[in-house]
N, C-alpha and C positions, 0 to 999 in steps of 0.2 A: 560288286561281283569280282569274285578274282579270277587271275588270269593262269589257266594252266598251263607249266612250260616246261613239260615235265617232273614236275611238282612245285610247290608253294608251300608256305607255313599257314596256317592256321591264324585268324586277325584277333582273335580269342586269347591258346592258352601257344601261339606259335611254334605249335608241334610241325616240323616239316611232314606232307603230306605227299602220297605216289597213290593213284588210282589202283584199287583192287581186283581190279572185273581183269585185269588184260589190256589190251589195246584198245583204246580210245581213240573214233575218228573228229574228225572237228564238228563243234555245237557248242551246246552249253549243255553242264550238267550240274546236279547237286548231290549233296551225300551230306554222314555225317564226319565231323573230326572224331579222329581216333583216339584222340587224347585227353579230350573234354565232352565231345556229343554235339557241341554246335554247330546246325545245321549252316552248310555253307552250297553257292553257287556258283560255280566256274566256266568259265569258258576254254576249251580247249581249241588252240590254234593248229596244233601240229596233229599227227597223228603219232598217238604217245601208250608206251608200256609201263607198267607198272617197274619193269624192271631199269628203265632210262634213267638214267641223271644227267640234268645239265639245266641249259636254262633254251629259250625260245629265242634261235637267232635269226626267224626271217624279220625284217626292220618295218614298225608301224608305223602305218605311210600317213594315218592324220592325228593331230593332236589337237585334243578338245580341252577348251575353258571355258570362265565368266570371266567378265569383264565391267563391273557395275551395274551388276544382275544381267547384260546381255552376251547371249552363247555364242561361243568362235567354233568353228570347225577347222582347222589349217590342213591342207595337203601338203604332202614335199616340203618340208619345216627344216631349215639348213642347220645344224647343231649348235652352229657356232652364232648365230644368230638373239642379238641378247632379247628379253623383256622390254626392255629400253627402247632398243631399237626397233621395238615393232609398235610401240606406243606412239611415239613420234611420227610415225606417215600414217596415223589415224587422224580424221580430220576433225573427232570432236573431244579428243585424247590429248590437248595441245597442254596442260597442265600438267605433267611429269616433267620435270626438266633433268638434264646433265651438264656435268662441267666437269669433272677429276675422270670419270670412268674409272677407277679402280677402286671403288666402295671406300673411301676415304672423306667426303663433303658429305654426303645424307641429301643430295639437292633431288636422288632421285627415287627416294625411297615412297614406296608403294604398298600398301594390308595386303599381302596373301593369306587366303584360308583356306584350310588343306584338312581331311579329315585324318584324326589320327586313331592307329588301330589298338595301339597299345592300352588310349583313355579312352579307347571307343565314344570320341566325340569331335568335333571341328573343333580347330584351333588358329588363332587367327596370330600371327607373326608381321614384324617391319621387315621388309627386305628391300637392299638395295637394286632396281632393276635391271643395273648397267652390267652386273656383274650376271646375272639372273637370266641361265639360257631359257629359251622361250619352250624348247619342247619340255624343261622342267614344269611348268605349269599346266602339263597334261591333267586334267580331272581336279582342278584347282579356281577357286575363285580369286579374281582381285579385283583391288577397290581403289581407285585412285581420285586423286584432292576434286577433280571436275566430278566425281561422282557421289561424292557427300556434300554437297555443298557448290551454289555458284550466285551471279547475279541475276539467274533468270528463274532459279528454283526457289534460290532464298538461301542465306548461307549458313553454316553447321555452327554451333556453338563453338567449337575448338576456334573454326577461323574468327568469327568475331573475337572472341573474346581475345588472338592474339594480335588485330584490329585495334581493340579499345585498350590495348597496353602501349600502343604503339611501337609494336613487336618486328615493323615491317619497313624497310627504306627502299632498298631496288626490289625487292618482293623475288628475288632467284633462288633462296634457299626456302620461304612460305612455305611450300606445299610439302615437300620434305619434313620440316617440322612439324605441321602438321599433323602428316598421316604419321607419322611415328606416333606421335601423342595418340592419336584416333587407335593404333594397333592396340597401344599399352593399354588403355582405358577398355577397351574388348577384350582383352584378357584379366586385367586386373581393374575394375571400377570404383576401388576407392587407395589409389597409389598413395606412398607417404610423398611427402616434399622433394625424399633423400635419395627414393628410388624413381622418381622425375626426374631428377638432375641426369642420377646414375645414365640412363637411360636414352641421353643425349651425347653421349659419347663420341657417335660416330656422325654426329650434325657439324658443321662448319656454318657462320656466317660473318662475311667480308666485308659487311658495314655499318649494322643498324646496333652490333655489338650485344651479349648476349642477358644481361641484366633485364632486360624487358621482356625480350623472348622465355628465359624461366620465369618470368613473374606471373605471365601469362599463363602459362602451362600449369605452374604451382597452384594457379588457381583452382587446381580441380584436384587435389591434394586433399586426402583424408584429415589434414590436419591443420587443413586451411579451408573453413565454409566446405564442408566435403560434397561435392555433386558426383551423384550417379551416373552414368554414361545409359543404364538402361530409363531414366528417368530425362534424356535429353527427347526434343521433341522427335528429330529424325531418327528414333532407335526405337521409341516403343513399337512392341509387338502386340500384336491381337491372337496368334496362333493359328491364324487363316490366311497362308498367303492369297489368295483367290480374289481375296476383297481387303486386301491391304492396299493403301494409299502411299508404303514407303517401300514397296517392294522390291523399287530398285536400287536400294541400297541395302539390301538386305539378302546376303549372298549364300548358299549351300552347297559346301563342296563335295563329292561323291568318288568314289573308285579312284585316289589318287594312288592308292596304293600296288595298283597294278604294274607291272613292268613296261617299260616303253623303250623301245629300240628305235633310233630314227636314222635314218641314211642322209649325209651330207649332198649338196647338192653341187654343179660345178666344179669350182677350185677346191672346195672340200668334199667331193664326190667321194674320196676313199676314206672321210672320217665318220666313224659310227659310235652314238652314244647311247650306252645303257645304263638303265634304271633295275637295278637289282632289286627283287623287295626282301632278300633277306641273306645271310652271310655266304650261304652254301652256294647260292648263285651267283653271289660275288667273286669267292672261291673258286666257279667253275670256267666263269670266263677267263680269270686271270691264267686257265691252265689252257685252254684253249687256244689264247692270243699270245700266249708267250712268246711265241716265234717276232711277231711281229710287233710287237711293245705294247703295252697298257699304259697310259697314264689315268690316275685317281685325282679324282676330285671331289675334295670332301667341302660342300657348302659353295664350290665357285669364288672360295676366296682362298684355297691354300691348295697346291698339288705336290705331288710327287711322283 
């Protein structure tokens, strides 16, 4: 459902969109795009004219995820607040780890799956969670190393099999390797060798040295005994979650492309972060806030 905030683009052919009728009070409504026909459903926060532009600046007070198939609701979500840091005072969450915090070791990297509007489908991505604010993951799934795999469920073929290379010595970079490999193989299920390596880039490991760790990883290499990711035991699908037995690892992400406003809380009470879903609205805050500075951040690893 998207979010009206004065208008939106279209998730189709991203025609920016203004309601027709006049003034709209808050609800949801539907209609169609003007551009293409595809029926869309909105929800309108504000009370909004056709003739308005800008974007929706009262700030949403909860941010919703998954978390290893289970749903978080947060209230009062501080901006500055990473991924990281909220994974860690979870008490069956103890498997992400950190050490660098500034996206340079890989020790904390975690599957986010987010739906995308442009391929009209989920996509599943590595990210580092340190760097990774938490209200970014509004309408987002993630999937961390205790949720594919453990010693009480049974564990994932990735980690064994970097187990039986002898892939691991303090075991503090493991998980991180791991779920990288795990993103890459969700997106791409039969990698060459070369775009495994490639793909390792932003991993660090400070003792067991990294020869074994690709060996391991390579092993799932189109061009090495090529194994399927949809062909591992914890991934097949049936098409029925209702009476699936891997459901929860098996995550759906919905409506991330909505905008989200969050209000800092405390010492960051006067910092507000917006999620623009598309340029015009980017555009309109920067003319809004100018008085009072904008800084941009493109990915949580580069600003200006």
């Amino acid at each position: 459902m998207a979010q009206l905030q004065a208008g939106f683009c279209c998730p189709r052919c991203n025609t920016r969109l203004l309601p027709q009728l006049g003034k709209l009070g808050r609800g949801v409504y539907s209609g169609n795009c003007t551009g293409c026909g595809h029926r869309i459903r909105f929800r309108a926060s504000i009370e909004t004219e056709s003739r308005d532009v800008g974007v929706d600046l009262d700030p949403v007070g909860t941010v919703t995820f998954f978390v290893n198939g289970i749903g978080y609701q947060l209230p009062d979500v501080d901006p500055v607040v990473t991924l990281n840091d909220w994974l860690k005072e979870q008490p069956d969450l103890k498997g992400t780890k950190h050490m660098c915090q500034e996206g340079g070791c890989g020790a904390c990297i975690v599957a986010l799956t987010r739906h995308d509007p442009r391929q009209e489908k989920d996509i599943t991505i590595a990210i580092n969670s340190c760097l990774f604010p938490l209200v970014a993951a509004d309408g987002c799934s993630v999937t961390t190393t205790d949720g594919i795999g453990s010693p009480r469920s049974g564990f994932h073929p990735i980690q064994e099999r970097l187990a039986d290379h002898n892939g691991s010595q303090c075991g503090f970079c493991s998980p991180g390797m791991v779920m990288n490999m795990y993103s890459l193989l969700k997106e791409n299920s039969r990698p060459t060798k070369k775009e495994i390596e490639d793909s390792y880039d932003g991993n660090i490991c400070r003792c067991t040295g990294y020869r074994a760790i690709l060996d391991a990883m390579k092993s799932f290499a189109v061009d090495e005994n090529p194994i399927d990711i949809e062909d591992l035991p914890l991934s097949q699908c049936n098409g029925d979650c209702t009476t699936c037995s891997h459901s929860v690892i098996c995550h759906m992400a919905h409506g991330n492309d909505r905008p989200v406003v969050v209000r800092g809380t405390g010492a960051s009470s006067r910092v507000m972060r917006f999620k623009p879903s598309s340029l015009q609205d980017a555009l309109d805050l920067l003319d809004k806030y100018k008085q009072v500075g904008v800084q941009l951040v493109a990915g949580d690893t580069g600003k200006e």
